[in-house]
N, C-alpha and C positions, 0 to 999 in steps of 0.2 A: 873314463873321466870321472872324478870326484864327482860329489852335489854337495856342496854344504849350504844348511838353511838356517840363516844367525837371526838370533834376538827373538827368541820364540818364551814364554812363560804360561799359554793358558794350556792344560791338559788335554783337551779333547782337542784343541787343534795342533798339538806335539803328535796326538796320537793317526791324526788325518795325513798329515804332511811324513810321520814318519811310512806311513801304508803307500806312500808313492815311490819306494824304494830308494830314498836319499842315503850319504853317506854318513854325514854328519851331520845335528841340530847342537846350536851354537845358544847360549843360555850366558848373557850379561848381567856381570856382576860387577858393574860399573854405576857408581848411584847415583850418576848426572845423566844417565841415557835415558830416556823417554822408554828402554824397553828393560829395564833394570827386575832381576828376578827378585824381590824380596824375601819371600818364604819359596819354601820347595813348592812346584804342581803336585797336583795328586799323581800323577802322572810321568813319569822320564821315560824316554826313550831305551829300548832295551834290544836294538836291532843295528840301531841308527850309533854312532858313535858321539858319545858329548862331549861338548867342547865348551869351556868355561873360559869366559872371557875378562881379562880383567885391566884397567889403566892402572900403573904405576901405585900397584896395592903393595902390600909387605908382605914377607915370605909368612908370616904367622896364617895371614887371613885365607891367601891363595892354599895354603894345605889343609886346613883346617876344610875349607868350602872345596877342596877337589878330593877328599876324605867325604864328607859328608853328602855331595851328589854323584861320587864313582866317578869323577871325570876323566875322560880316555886322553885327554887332551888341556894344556892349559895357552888361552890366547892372546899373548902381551900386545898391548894397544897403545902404551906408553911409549917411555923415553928409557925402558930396563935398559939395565947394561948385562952387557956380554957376562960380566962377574955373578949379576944377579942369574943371569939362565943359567952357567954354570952350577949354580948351590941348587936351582932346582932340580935340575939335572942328576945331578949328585944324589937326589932324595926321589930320584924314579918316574918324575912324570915329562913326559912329552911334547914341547914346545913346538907351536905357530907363533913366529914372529912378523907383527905386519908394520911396511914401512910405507908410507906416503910417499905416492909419484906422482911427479909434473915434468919432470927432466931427467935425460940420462945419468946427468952430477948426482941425483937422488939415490941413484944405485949401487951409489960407494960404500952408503952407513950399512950395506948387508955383508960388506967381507969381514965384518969385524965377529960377524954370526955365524960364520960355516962353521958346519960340522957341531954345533952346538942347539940346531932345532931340527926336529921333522919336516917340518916346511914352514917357506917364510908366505906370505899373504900381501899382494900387493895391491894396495888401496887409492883412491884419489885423495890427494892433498889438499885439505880445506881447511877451515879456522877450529875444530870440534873432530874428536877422534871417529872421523869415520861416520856413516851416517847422513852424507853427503847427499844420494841420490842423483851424483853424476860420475860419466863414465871419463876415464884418463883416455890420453893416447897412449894403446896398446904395443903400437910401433914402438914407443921410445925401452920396449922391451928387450929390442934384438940389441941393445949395452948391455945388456945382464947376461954375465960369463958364469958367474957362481954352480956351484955342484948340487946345491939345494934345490929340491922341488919344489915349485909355487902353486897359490893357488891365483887366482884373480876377484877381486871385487870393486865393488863403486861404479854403482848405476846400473848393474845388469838387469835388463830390462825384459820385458816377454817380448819385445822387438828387436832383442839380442843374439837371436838362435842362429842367425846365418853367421854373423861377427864372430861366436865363442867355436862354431864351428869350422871356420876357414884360419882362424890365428894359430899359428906355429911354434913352439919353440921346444927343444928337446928337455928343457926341464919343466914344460904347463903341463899340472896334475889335475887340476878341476877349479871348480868354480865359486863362489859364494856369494848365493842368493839372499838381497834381507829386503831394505827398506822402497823398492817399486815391484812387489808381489805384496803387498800388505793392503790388507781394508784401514786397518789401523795399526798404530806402535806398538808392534809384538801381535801382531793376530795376521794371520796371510791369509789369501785367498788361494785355497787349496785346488779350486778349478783352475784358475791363471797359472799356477806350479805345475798341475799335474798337463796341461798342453802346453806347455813350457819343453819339462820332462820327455814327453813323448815324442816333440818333434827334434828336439838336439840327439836324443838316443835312436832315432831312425835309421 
């Protein structure tokens, strides 16, 4: 199972959370999120896979900023369209596409995406992309027929471990951890992750 750990920006805790063996650290370059990367850390992840996050940016900013942090991964948060992943696509970088769930009807906007990302990202539906702090029903998952791998987020919590480990589905790749592992916006508490960690990988 994946680990991805989003909206990270201070160095020494990129470099704490990446020594817990995660897969991916997720770095927003969205500049309405309370965990928005400004400047580079002194510090990137060089173990861990990064994942650069972006709402409904232009093609200029998102290459220019997945050039300039190596990003392994770019993660539309928006409203992009299929066309727009396509010309990324096209210029070599790796798309997570995340769609907001509340209902099986929500699962339609991802056929328009096959075959056109690495994997989609399935969030709760709130007023604000994501960053919600609560968890969707997982169930309304068994409608999702699609080929693509997912990941899960919204609200996984360190009283999540039994949940992420009993849910099913032949395309669930992993998980992503952000906003109820945090002391604050963008800084996690590396101990709540790492008994997090240890107890789901048991």
């Amino acid at each position: 199972m994946l680990i991805k750990v989003c909206g990270m920006r201070d160095a020494g805790n990129i470099t704490k959370v990446e020594s817990l063996g995660v897969d991916m650290i997720g770095l927003i370059f969205y500049p309405g999120s309370s965990r928005y990367v400004a400047c580079p850390p002194s510090y990137l992840p060089e173990k861990a896979k990064r994942v650069g996050v972006f709402v409904n940016e232009t093609e200029e900013v998102v290459l220019a900023l997945a050039d300039k942090f190596s990003l392994n991964f770019i993660q539309l948060h928006g409203t992009e369209s299929p066309d727009y992943c396509i010309s990324l696509r096209n210029k070599g970088l790796n798309l997570i596409k995340v769609f907001s769930v509340a209902t099986p009807d929500d699962l339609k906007a991802t056929e328009k995406y096959e075959g056109l990302c690495s994997y989609f990202l399935f969030d709760t539906k709130c007023e604000g992309h994501g960053g919600s702090g609560k968890q969707f029903d997982w169930s309304v998952l068994s409608h999702y027929h699609g080929q693509t791998p997912f990941l899960l987020s919204g609200g996984i919590s360190a009283q999540s471990v039994e949940d992420v480990k009993t849910f099913k589905h032949e395309r669930f790749a992993g998980i992503d951890l952000n906003s109820r592992f945090e002391i604050s916006p963008a800084l996690k508490d590396v101990e709540m992750l790492s008994r997090f960690i240890k107890e789901l990988r048991k």
